[in-house]
Backbone bond lengths (Angstrom), bond angles and torsions (degrees), N, CA, C in turn:
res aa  C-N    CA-C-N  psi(-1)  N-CA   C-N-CA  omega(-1)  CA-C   N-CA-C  phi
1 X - - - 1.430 - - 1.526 109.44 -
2 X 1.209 114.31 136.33 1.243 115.32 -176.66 1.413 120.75 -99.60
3 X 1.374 115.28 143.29 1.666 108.54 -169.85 1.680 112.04 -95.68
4 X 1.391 107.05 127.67 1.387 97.71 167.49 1.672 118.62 -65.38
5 X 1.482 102.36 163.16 1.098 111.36 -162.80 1.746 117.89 -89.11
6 X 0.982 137.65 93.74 1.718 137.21 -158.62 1.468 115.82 -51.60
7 X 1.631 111.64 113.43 1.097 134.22 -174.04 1.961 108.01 -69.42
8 X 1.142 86.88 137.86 2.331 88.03 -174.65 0.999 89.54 -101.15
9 X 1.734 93.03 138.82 1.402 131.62 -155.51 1.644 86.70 -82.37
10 X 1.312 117.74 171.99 1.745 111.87 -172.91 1.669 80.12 -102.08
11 X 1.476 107.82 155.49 1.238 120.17 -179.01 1.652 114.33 -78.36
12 X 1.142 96.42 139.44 1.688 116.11 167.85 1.419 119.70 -47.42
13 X 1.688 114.68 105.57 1.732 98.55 163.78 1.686 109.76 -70.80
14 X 1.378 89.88 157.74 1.696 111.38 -165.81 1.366 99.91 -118.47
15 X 1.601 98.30 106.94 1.902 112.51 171.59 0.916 111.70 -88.64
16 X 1.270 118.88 150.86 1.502 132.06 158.16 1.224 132.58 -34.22
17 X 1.407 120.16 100.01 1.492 119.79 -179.37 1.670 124.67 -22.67
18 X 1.283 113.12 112.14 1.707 112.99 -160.29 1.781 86.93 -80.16
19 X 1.134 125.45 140.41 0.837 149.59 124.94 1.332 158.05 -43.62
20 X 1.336 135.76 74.69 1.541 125.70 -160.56 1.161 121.13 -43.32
21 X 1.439 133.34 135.73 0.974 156.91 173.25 1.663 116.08 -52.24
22 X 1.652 125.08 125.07 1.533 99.64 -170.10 1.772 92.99 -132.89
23 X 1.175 123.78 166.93 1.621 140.24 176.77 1.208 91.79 -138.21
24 X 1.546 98.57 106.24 1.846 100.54 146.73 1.342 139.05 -117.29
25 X 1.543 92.98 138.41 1.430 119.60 -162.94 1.901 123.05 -33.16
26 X 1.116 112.88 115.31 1.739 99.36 -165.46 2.072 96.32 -74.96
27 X 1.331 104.54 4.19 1.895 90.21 -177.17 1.457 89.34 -96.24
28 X 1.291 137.60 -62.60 1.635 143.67 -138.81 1.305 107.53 -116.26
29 X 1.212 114.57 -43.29 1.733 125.83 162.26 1.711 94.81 97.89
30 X 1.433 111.80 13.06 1.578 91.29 146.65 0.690 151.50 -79.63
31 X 1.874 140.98 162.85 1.353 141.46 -136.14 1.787 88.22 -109.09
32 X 1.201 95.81 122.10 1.771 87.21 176.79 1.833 97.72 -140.71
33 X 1.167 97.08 135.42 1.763 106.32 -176.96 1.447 108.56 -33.90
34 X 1.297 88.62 146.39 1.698 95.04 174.26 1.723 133.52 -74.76
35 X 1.719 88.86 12.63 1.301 103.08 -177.91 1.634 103.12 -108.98
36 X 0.995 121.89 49.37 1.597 100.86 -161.15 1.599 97.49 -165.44
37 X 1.501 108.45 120.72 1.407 123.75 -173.45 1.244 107.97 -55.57
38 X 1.595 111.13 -75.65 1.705 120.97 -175.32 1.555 106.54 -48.47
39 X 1.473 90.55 -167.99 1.429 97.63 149.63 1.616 114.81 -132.15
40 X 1.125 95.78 152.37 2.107 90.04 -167.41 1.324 113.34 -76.09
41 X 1.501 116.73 -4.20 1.219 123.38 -178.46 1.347 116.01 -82.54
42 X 1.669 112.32 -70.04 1.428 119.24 -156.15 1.662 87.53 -121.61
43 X 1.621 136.54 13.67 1.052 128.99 177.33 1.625 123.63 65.32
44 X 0.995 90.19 13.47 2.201 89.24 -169.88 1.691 102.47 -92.25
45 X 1.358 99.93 167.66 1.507 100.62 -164.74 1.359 85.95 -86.71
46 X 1.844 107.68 143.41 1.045 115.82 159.69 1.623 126.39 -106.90
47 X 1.619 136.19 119.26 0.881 156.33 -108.17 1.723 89.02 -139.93
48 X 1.487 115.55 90.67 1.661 94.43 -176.33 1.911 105.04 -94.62
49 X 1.410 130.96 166.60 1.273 148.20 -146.46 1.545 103.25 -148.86
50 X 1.202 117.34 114.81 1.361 120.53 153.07 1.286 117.60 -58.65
51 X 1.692 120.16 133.34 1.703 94.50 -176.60 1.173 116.77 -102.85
52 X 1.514 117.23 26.82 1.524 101.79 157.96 1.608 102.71 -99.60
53 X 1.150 114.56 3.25 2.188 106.78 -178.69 1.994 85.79 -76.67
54 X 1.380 78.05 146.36 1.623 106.16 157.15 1.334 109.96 -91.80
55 X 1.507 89.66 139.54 1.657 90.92 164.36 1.691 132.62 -68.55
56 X 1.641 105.70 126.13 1.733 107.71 172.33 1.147 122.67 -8.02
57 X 1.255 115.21 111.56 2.022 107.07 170.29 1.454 83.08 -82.73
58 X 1.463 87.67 -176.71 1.521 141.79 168.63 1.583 106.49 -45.46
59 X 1.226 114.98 116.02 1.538 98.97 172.14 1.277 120.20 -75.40
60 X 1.575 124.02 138.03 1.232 106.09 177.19 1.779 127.56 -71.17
61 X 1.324 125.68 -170.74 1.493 123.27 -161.94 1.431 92.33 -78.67
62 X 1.785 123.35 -29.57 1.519 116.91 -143.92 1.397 86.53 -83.50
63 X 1.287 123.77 -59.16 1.365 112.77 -179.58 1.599 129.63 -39.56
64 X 1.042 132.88 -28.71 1.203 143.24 173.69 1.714 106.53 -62.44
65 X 1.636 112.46 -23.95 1.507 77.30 176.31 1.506 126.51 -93.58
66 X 1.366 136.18 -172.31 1.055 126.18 -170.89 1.709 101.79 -71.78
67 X 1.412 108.99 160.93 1.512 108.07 -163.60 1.617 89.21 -102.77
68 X 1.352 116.76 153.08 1.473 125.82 -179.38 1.302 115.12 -70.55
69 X 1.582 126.92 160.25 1.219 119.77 -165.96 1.573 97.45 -92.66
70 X 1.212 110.32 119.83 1.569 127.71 166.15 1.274 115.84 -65.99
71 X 1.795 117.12 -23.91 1.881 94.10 -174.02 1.642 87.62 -117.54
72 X 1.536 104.57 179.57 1.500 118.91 151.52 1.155 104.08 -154.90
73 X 1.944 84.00 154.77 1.185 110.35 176.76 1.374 135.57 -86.73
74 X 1.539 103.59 112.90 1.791 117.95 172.27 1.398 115.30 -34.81
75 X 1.187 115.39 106.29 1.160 117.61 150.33 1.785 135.53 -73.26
76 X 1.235 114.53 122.32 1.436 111.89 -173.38 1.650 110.66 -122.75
77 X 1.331 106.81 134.57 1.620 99.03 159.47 1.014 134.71 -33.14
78 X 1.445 141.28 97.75 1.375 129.85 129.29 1.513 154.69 -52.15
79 X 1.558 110.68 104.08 1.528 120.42 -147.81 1.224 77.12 -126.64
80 X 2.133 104.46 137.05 1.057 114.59 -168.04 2.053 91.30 -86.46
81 X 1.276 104.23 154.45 1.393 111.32 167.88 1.824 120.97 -88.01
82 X 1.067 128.89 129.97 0.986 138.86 -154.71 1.816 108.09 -95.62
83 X 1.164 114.97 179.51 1.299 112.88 176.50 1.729 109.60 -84.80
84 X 1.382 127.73 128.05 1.508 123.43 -157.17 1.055 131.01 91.34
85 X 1.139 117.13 -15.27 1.895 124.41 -169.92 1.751 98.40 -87.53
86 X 1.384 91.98 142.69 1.211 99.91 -179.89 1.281 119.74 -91.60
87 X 1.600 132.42 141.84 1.914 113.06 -160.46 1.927 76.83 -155.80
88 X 1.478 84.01 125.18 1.590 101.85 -168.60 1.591 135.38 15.84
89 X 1.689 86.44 79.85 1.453 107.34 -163.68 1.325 132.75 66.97
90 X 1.532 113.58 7.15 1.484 116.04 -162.63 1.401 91.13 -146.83
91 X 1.798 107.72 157.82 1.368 122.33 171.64 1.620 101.24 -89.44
């Protein structure tokens, strides 16, 4: 039996070594994965920041008050149903 002859595989592109992802801690300044609430060091919550967001101002006063009620409620008749009446397709 004769062997076929082994076809080459097309070569592998070669990416850039990925790198783990790090959050550091604003109390201790350790590097703790970017998956990970605390910090493994000193335990403080870690709080991650896009760095183009600005930091939260000041809320203003108007916002603080309660916001007005946007819907209302329909009022509809209530009529008692009787013995025989039909109420969505059914007695």
């Amino acid at each position: 039996m004769k062997k076929k002859p082994l076809k080459k595989k097309p070569a592998r592109k070669k990416f850039p070594e990925k790198k783990p992802l790090y959050a550091k801690c604003p109390e201790c300044g350790y590097e703790n994965p970017i998956n990970q609430i605390y910090c493994g060091q000193c335990a403080n919550l870690i709080i991650l920041k896009r760095q183009d967001q600005e930091p939260p101002s000041e809320p203003d006063e108007e916002l603080e008050e309660e916001p007005a009620d946007l819907t209302k409620t329909i009022e509809s008749p209530t009529e008692e149903l009787t013995t025989g009446t039909t109420f969505a397709g059914r007695y």
